[in-house]
C-alpha positions in Angstrom: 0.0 0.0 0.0 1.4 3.1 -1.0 1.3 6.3 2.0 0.5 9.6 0.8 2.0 12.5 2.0 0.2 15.0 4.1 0.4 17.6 0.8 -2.2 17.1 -1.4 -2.3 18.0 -5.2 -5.0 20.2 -5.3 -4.6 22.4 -1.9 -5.0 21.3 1.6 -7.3 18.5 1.6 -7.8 16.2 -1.5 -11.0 14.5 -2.3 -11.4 11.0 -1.2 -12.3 10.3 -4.8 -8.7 11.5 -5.8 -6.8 10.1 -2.9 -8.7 6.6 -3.7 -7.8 7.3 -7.5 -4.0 7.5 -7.2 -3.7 4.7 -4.5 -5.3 2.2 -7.1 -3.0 3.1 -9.8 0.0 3.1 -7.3 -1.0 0.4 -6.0 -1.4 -1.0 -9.0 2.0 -0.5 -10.0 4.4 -0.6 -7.2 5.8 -3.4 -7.7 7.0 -2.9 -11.2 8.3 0.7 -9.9 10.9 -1.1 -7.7 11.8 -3.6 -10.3 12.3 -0.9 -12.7 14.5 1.4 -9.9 16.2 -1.7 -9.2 17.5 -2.2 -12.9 18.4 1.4 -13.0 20.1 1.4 -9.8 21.4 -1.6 -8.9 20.7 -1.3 -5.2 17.7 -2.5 -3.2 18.2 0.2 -0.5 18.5 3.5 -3.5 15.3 1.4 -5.7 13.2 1.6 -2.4 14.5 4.9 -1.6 13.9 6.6 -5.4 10.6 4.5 -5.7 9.0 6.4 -2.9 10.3 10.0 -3.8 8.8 9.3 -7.3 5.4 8.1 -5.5 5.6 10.9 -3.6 6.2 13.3 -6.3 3.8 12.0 -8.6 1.3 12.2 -5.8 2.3 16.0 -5.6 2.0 16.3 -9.7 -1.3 14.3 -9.4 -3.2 17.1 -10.9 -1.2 18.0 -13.7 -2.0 14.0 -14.9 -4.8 14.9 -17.7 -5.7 11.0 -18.6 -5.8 8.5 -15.8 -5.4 5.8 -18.9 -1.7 7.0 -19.3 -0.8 6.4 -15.4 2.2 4.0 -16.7 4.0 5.9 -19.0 3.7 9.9 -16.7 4.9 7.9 -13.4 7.5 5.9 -15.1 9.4 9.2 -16.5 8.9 10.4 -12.8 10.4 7.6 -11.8 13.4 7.2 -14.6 14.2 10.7 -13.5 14.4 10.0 -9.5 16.3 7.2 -10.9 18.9 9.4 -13.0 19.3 12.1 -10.7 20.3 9.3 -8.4 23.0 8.0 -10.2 24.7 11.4 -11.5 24.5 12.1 -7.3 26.0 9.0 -6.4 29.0 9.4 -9.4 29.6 12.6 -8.4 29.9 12.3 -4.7 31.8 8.5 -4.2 33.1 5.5 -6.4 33.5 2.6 -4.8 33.2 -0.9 -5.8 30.0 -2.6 -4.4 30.1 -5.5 -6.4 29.6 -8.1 -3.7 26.7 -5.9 -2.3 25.0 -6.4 -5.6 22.2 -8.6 -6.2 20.1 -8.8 -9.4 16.5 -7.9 -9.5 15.1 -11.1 -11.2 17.2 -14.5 -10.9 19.2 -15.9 -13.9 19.2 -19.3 -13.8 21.1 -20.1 -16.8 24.2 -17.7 -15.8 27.1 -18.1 -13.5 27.6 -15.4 -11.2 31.3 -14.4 -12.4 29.2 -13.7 -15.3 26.5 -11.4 -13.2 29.3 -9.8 -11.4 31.3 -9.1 -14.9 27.2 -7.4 -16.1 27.2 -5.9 -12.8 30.6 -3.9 -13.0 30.1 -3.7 -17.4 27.1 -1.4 -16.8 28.1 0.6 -14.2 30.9 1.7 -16.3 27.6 3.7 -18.5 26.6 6.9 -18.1 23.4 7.5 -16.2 21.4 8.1 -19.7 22.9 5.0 -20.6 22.1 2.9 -17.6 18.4 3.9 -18.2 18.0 3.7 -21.7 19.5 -0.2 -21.5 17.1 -0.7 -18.4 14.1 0.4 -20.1 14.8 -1.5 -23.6 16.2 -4.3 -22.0 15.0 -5.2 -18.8 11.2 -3.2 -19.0 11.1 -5.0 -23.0 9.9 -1.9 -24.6 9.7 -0.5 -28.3 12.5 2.3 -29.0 9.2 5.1 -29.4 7.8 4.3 -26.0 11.6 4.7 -24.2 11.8 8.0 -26.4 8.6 9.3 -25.0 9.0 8.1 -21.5 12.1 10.0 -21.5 10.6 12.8 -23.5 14.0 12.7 -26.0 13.9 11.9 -29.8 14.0 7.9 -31.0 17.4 8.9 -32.8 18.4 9.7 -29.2 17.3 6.3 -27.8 19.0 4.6 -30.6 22.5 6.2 -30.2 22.9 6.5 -26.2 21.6 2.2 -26.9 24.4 1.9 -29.5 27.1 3.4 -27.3 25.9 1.9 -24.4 26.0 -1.7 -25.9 29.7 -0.8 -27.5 31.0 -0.1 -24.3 29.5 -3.1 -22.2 30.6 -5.4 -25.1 34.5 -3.6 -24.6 34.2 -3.7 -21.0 32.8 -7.9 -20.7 36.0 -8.0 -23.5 38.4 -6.8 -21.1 37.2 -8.9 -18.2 37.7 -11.9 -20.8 40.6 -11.0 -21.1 42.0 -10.0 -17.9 40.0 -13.9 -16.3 
């Protein structure tokens, strides 16, 4: 169940109609919130963390939602950006390697986890932009266009930050080959 802050969207006191209106749809998609944070961050602590600032801030944008229908796609861009601002905090203010920490959001049955860690430490080497744009294509499964207009950039954007994303994990599990 999601909590609401005291601050409503429209003034003091919100209608029970709107407070009932956002819980459903939070509700409704908590769960895939955290999984999402949790591809973009890497961290369980930073997913829970930037999962309820978006809630919260969404809850405080609740009025400027116009259709209800598009939920998904207005809360995930809130959420993407809690998740971005994030990471360019975190790079700016420490490095340090938290590879053992790590643990991945859905299992992986079929690899080892030398090969997790190597994924782990490969996309961490990415940019912030980058780290998102791979965890929405990759992890969230969706279409170039709908990563472009949860992010509010151009496709050609989308497709370039992917292809030098991709470049540099494939350099980076290459020099982990190597180096094994």
């Amino acid at each position: 169940m999601v909590s609401l802050p005291d601050r409503s969207p429209v003034g003091p006191a919100a209608s029970s109609d709107q407070v009932t209106a956002f819980r459903r749809l939070a509700d409704s998609h908590l769960d895939a919130a955290y999984r999402l944070a949790r591809a973009i961050l890497r961290d369980t602590t930073d997913a829970q963390d930037a999962t309820h600032d978006a809630f919260v801030q969404a809850w405080r944008k609740w009025s400027t939602l116009r259709d209800p229908a598009r939920f998904d796609q207005w809360f995930d861009r809130i959420l993407v950006n809690t998740c971005r601002n994030r990471l360019v905090r975190a790079r700016r203010q420490q490095t340090r390697d938290i590879s053992d920490e790590l643990e991945l959001a859905t299992a992986d049955s079929s690899g080892s986890a030398i090969e997790r860690d190597e994924m782990e430490r490969a996309i961490a080497t990415l940019s912030p932009d980058q780290q998102v744009v791979i965890a929405l294509r990759y992890y969230k499964d969706l279409p170039l266009e709908e990563v472009a207009a949860r992010l509010g950039v151009p496709s050609g954007t989308v497709q370039s930050r992917i292809h030098y994303a991709l470049k540099k994990l494939h350099a980076a599990i290459a020099a982990a080959e190597e180096t094994a």
